[in-house]
N, C-alpha and C positions, 0 to 999 in steps of 0.2 A: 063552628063559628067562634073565633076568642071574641072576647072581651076588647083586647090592646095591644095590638101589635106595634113595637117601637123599632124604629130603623135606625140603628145605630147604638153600640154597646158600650159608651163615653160614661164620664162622672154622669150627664144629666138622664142620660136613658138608662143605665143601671139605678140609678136613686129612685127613678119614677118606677120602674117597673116594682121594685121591694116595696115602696109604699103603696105599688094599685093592688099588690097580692094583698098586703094584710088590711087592704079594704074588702079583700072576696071576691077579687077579678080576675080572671085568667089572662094570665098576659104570656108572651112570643115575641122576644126579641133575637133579632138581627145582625149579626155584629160580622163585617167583612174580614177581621183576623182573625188570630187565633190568640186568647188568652195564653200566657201574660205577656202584655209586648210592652214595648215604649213608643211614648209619643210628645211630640213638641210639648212642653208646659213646662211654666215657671215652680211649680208642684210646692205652692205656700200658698193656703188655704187662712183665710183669715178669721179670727175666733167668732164673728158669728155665727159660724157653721159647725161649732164644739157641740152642741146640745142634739142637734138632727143628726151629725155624726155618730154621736153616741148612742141617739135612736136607732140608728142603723147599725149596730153593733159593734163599731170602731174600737178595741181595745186601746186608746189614747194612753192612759198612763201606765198599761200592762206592758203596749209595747214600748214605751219613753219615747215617745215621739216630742222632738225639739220643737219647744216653745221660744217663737220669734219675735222678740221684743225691743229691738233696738235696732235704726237705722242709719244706714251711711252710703252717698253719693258720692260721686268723685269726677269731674271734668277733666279731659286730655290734656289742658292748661296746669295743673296739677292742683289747682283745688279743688276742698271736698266740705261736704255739710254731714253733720249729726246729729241725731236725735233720737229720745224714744218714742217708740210708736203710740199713736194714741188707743187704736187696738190689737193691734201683733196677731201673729197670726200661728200657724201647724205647720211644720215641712213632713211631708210625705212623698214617696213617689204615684205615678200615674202605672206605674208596673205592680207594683205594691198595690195599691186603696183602687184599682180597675175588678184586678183579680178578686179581693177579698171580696167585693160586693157583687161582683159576679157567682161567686160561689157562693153568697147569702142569696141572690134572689133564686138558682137552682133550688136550694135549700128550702127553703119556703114554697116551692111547686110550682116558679117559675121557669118555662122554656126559653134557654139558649142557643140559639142555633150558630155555630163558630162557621168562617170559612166562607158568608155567607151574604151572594149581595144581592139587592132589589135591582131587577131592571128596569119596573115601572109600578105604578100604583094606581089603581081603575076606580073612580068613584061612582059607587050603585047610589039609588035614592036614600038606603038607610046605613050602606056599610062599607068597606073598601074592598078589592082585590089585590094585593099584591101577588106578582109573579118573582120566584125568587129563582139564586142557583141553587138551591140546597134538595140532592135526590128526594127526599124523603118529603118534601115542602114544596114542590115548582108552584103551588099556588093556594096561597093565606086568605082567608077570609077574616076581618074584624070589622066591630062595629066603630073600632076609633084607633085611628093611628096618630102616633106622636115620631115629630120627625126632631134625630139627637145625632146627626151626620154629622155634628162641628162644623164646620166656616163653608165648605162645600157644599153648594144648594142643588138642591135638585135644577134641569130644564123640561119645560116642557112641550108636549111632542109639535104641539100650536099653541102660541101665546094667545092667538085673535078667537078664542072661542065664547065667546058672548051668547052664539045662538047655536050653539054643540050642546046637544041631549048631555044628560047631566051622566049616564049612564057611560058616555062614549070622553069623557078626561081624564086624558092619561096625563100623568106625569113620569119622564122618561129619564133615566136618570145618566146623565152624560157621564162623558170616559174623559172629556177634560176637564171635570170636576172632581174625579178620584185620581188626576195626575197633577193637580196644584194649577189647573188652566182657570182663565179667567172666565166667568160666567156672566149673567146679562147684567145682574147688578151689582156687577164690581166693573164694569166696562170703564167708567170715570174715575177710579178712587187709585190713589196711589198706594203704589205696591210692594211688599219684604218678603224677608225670607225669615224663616225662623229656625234655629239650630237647640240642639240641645245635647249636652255628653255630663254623666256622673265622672265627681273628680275627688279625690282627698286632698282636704286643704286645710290650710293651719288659720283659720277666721274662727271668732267666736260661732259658738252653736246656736248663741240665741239674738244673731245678727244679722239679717238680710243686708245687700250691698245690688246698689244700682252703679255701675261706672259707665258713665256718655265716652264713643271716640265717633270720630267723623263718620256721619251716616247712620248713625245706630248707637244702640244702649246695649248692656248685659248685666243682669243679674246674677246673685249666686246665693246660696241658702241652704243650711243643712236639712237632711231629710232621714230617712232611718237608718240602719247598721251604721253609723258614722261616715257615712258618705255625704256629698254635697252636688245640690243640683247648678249646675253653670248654662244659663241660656242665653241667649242674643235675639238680636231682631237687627235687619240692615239692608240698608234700600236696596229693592230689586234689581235695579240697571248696573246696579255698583258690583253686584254678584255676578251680573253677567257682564260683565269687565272681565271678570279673572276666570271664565269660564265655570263657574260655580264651584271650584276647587276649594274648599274649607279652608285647608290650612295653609294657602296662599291669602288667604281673605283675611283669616286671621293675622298674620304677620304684616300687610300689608295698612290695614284699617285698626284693628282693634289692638297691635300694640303699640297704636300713637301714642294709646293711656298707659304711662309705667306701672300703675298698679293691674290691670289686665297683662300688659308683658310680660309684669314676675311672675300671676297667675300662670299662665298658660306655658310658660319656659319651666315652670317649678312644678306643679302641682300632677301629681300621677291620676291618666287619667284611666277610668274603671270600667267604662262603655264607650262603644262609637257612638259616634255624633248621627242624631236623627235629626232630620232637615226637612223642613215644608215651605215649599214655594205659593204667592198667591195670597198670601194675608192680607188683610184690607179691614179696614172699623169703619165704611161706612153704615148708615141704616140698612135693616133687612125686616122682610113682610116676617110676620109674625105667626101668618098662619097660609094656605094655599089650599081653595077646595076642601075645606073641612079637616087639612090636617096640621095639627098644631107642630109650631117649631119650639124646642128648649135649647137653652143653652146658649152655645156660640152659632145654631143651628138660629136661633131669633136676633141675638145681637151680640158682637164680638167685641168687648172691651179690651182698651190696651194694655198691655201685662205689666205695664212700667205701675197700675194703679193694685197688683196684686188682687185680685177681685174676683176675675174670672170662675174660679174653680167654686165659690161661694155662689155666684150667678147661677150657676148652671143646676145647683142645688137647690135655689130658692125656687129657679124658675120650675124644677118640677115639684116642688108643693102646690105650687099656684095650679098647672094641668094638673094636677092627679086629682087634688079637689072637686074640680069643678067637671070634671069626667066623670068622678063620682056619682056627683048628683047627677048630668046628665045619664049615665048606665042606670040608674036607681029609676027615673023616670022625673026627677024633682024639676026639674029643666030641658026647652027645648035646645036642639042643636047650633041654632042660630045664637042664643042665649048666653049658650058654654061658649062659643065662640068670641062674641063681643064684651064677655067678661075677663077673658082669656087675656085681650089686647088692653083692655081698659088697666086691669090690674098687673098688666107686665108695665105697661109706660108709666103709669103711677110708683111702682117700684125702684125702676130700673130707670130712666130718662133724665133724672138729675146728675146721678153717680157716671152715664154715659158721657153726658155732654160735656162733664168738666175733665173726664178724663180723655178724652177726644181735645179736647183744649191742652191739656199736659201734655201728651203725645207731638202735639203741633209745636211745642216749645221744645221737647228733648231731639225733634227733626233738623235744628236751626243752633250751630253752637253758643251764638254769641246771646242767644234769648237763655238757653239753659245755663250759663255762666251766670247773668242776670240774674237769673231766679234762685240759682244758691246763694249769690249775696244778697238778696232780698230775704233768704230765708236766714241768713246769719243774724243779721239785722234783726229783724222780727220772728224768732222761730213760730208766733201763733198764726204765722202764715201758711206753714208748712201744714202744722195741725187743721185748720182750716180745708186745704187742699185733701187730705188725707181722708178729714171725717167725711169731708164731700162725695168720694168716690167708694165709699161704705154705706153699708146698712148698721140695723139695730139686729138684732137674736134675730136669725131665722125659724118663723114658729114651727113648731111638731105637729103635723097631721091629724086633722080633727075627723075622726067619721066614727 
C-alpha cells in the first residue's frame, strides 16, 4: 500500500511528490512520457518560486539561469508598452526543471514509473485502486491520490452516482482527453491552441515580450544554454481554418505583427514546435471522490499573466501539507478535503479572476490597444494588474 500515488509527472506532481518523500511518505508517480520531453509552457516562473525552488535543489545561480526583469508588449497596429516588472521572474525550460526534479524525487526514494497511464481509479472506503499500463504495476493501491494530469480531466464512467456504493466509483480516464478533445467542463468555454518552439534571438535576456496579432498573443523569454522559449496561444476555429498547419498559421495571423514577422523570418529555430489543442480557463472542481487536483489539473490560469508554473508549485504545498497531517492521523479525510479547497480559492481566486479578465481583453484587439494606452498614461496601472495576478514567497514545507 503507498502512501501517494500522483497521476501525472508535471512541475506540480513532481514538486508534491519530493516534498511528500521528505515528510516520510512513500510515493508512486505516473507520468504517461518518457522523461525529458517538451511540453506547451511559457517556461518563466516568477520569483516567488526562488525560495521553494531552491528547496528543491534548483542550482539557480550555479546554472545562470536568466533573471526576467523587464517588460514589453506590442500590438499588430505597431504600438508597444514597457516596463519593469514589479516581480520578474526565472526562464527555464519544462525539458530541463521536469527532468531535474524527476531525477531528485527517484533520488530521495521516490518511484517513477515512465511510459505510464491510469486507465481508471476505484475509490475503497479508506484508499484508492488505480489500474495502470505499466507491466510491473497493472494495479496501485494508495491511501491518497493527487491528480497533476494538467488541463485534461479525467471522465467518469457515470456521472449520476449519488446512490453507487462508494466502493464501485470509477473514474475513467477518456482518450479525448489525452488527444486535446473537449471534456464535460470545458463543453461552454472557449477554446485555443497552444504552440511552443525554442529559438535564438537577439532580445535582451532579462526581457520577457508579449506581442498581440489577430486572434492570439505570443510570448518569448530566454531560458538556459542561451536559448529563448517562443509560445502562442490562438483561437481554436482560426486553427482549424488552415487545417491546423503551423507555419501557414503563423504567416497568415501572427505576421500581421512586424515585430513577430521579423521574429519568425529571422530567428533560428532550435526544436519543433509542440502544440496542444483544447485549452480553455474556465473553472474546475478541485477535487473528485477524494482525489485532490494541483496544478493546471485545479485551475489553468492564462499564460499572458506569467503565473502558471508558480501555481502549480504553491498548489502542491498547500496538498502535501495537509495530506500530511491527514497520513499522520491529525485530521480526518473529509477535513483534508475541505481545507484543500478552502485554501486553494483563498490563494488562487483573485490572481484567477483578474487574469481571466486580461485574457478577455488580449481576445478583442481594439480593448488590448486601449489598455496599452492606458498603461502609457498611467504605468501604476500595469503594476497594479501584474501584482494582482501574483502572490507573495511561496512558503517552504512545514512538517
Amino acid at each position: 500500500m503507498n502512501d501517494i500515488a500522483i497521476i501525472g509527472g508535471g512541475l506540480a506532481g513532481l514538486s508534491a511528490g519530493i516534498m511528500a518523500r521528505r515528510m516520510g511518505h512513500s510515493v508512486l508517480l505516473c507520468e504517461k512520457k518518457s522523461y525529458p520531453f517538451h511540453k506547451v509552457c511559457g517556461e518563466y516562473i516568477s520569483l516567488e518560486s526562488r525560495n521553494l525552488l531552491e528547496w528543491l535543489g534548483l542550482p539557480i545561480d550555479e546554472w545562470k539561469l536568466p533573471i526576467l526583469d523587464q517588460f514589453r508588449i506590442t500590438h499588430h497596429n505597431g504600438t508597444e508598452f514597457r516596463s519593469k516588472l514589479p516581480l520578474g521572474g526565472i526562464g527555464i525550460s519544462r525539458f530541463t526543471l521536469d527532468h531535474f526534479l524527476q531525477k531528485t524525487l527517484e533520488k530521495e526514494g521516490g518511484i517513477v514509473l515512465q511510459n505510464t497511464k491510469i486507465n481508471s481509479v476505484t475509490q475503497q472506503a479508506d484508499f484508492h485502486v488505480l489500474e495502470s499500463t505499466h507491466g510491473d504495476y497493472p494495479s496501485i493501491d494508495s491511501r491518497v491520490v493527487l491528480g497533476s494530469f494538467g488541463r485534461n480531466k479525467p471522465t467518469f464512467a457515470n456521472e449520476n452516482m449519488k446512490n453507487t456504493p462508494i466502493g464501485k466509483r470509477i473514474i475513467e480516464f477518456s482518450p479525448l482527453a489525452s488527444k486535446g478533445g473537449m471534456v464535460k467542463d470545458a463543453q461552454n468555454a472557449k477554446r485555443f491552441i497552444g504552440v511552443k518552439m525554442h529559438v535564438k534571438a537577439d532580445i535582451p535576456k532579462n526581457q520577457i515580450e508579449l506581442h498581440h496579432f489577430p486572434g492570439g498573443y505570443c510570448g518569448i523569454s530566454a531560458i538556459e544554454n542561451d536559448g529563448y522559449c517562443l509560445c502562442y496561444l490562438l483561437e481554436e476555429p482560426i486553427a482549424k481554418k488552415s487545417s491546423g498547419h503551423l507555419e501557414e498559421i503563423e504567416e497568415r495571423y501572427l505576421f500581421q505583427n512586424p515585430i513577430l514577422k521579423q521574429y519568425l523570418s529571422n530567428f533560428e529555430i532550435l526544436t519543433e514546435r509542440v502544440s496542444t489543442a483544447g485549452v480553455f480557463f474556465s473553472p474546475r472542481p478541485l477535487q473528485k471522490d477524494g482525489m485532490l487536483f494541483l496544478g493546471d489539473s485545479a485551475g489553468m490560469i492564462p499564460p499572458l499573466a506569467g503565473n502558471g508554473m508558480s501555481m502549480a508549485l504553491h498548489s502542491s504545498v498547500i496538498a502535501t501539507q495537509l495530506v500530511n497531517s491527514y497520513l499522520k492521523g491529525q485530521i480526518q479525510k473529509d477535513r483534508l478535503i475541505m481545507e484543500y479547497e478552502m485554501q486553494w480559492q483563498s490563494t488562487f481566486s483573485t490572481r484567477l479572476r483578474m487574469a481571466r479578465g486580461l485574457q478577455k481583453i488580449m481576445e478583442q484587439p481594439g480593448m488590448t490597444a486601449f489598455s496599452m494606452a492606458a498603461f502609457r498614461t498611467a504605468p501604476f496601472l500595469f503594476r497594479l494588474a501584474a501584482s494582482q495576478t501574483h502572490g507573495k514567497n511561496i512558503p517552504i514545507p512545514v512538517f
